[in-house]
C-alpha positions in Angstrom: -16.7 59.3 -21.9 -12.8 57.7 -22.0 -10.8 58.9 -24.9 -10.7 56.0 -27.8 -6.9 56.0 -27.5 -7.7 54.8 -23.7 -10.3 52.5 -24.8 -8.2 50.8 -27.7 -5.2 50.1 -25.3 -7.3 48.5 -22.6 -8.6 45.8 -25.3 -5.2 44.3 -25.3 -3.6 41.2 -23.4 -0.4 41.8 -21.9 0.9 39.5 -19.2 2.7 40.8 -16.1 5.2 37.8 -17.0 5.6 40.0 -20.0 6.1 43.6 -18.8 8.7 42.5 -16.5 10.8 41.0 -19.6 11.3 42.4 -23.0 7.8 43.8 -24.1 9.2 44.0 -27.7 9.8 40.5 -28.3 6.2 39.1 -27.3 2.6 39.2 -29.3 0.6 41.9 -27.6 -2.8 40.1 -28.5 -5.9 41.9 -28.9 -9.4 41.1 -27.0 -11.6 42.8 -28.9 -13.5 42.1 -32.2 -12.0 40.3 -35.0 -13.0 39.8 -38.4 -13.8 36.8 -40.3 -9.7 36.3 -41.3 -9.0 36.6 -37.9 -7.4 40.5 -37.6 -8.2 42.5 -35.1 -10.6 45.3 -35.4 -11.4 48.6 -33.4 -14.8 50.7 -33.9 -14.1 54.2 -34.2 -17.7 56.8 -34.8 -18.1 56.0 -38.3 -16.4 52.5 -39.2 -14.3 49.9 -37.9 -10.3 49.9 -38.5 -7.4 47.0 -38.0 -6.1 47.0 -34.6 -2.9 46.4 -35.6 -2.8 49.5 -38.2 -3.9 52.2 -35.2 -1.5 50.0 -32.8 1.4 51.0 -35.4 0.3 54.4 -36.2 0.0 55.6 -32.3 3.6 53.8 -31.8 5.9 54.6 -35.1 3.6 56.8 -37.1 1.3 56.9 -40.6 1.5 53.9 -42.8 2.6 55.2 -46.4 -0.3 55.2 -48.8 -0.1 52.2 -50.9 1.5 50.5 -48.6 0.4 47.4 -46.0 1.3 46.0 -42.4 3.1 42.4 -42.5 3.1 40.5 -39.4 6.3 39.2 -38.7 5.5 37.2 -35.8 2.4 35.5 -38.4 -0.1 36.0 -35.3 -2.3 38.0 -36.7 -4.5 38.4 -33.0 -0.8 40.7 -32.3 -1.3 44.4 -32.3 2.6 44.5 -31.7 4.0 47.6 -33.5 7.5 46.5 -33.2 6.0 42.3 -34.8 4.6 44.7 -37.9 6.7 46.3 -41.4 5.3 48.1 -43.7 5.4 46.4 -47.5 3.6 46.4 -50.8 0.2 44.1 -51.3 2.6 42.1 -53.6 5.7 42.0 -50.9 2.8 40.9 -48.3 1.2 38.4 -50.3 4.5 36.5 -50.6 5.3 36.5 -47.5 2.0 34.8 -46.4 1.6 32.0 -45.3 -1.0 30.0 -47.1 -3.8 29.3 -45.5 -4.3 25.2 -44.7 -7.8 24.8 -43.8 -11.0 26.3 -45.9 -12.0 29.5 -43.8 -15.9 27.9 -44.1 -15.3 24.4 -42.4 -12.3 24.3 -41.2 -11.7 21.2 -43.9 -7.5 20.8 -44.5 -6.4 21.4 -47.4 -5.6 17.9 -49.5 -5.8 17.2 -53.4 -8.8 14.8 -52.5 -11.1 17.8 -51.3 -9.2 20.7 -53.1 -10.2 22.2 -56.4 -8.7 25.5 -58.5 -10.2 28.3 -59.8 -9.4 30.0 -63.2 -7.2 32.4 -61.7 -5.1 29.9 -59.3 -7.1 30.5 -56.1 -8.1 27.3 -53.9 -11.6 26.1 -52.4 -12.7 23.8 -50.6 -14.6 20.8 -52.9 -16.4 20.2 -49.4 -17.5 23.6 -48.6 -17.8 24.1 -52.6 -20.3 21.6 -53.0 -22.7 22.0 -49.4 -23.2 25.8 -50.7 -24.2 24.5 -53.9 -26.7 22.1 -52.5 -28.0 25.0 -50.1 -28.7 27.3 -53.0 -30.4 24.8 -55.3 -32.8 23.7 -52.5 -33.1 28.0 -51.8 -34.3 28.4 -55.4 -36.6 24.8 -55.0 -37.8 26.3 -51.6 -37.1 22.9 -49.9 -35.5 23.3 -46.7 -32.3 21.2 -45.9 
């Protein structure tokens, strides 16, 4: 059976173009699973773990407890040690970019089709709406 350090390294792109240039400055973009926000994701015996957060730990060492990985390139398929710093939730959340389509339908983002939560957060009135229709015709037991 390979090692799992051999297995994570082989699910990554790199393009000879790259290797003969500066490695450092380009995403190193992973090919294996992703989750439902897009990050990578690397299956280990018991769970699975962000590719970028093992990709950082093999290269520069353990991520601080607390603490998070912001990409600096804002790719997050890049598994890039040297594209990733390590900051607070807070210091990562503000230096996000906001998202500008729902993450259901891929809807943009406008005041016509945008409403706001209590606490601030955004949804989609689109998205909002076609769940709500789905889960009153659940409850009905009509099929849509």
């Amino acid at each position: 059976m390979r090692d799992w350090r051999t297995r994570f390294w082989s699910k990554m792109s790199m393009d000879i173009n790259m290797v003969r240039m500066d490695v450092e400055t380009f995403c190193w973009e992973w090919k294996g699973l992703y989750d439902h926000d897009g990050y990578g994701k690397f299956r280990t015996k018991n769970s699975y773990i962000g590719a970028h957060r093992i990709a950082y730990e093999l290269v520069r060492g353990k991520i601080p407890e607390g603490m998070e990985l912001n990409h600096i390139c804002r790719n997050r398929k890049c598994v890039n040690p040297n594209h990733l710093e390590v900051v607070t939730h807070q210091e990562n959340m503000a230096k996000g970019i906001p998202r500008l389509c729902c993450k259901y339908g891929g809807h943009i983002f406008i005041p016509e089709n945008t409403g706001y939560n209590k606490d601030g957060s955004r949804y989609c009135k689109v998205c909002h709406n076609k769940r709500g229709r789905e889960r009153i015709a659940r409850l009905k037991g009509v099929v849509i």
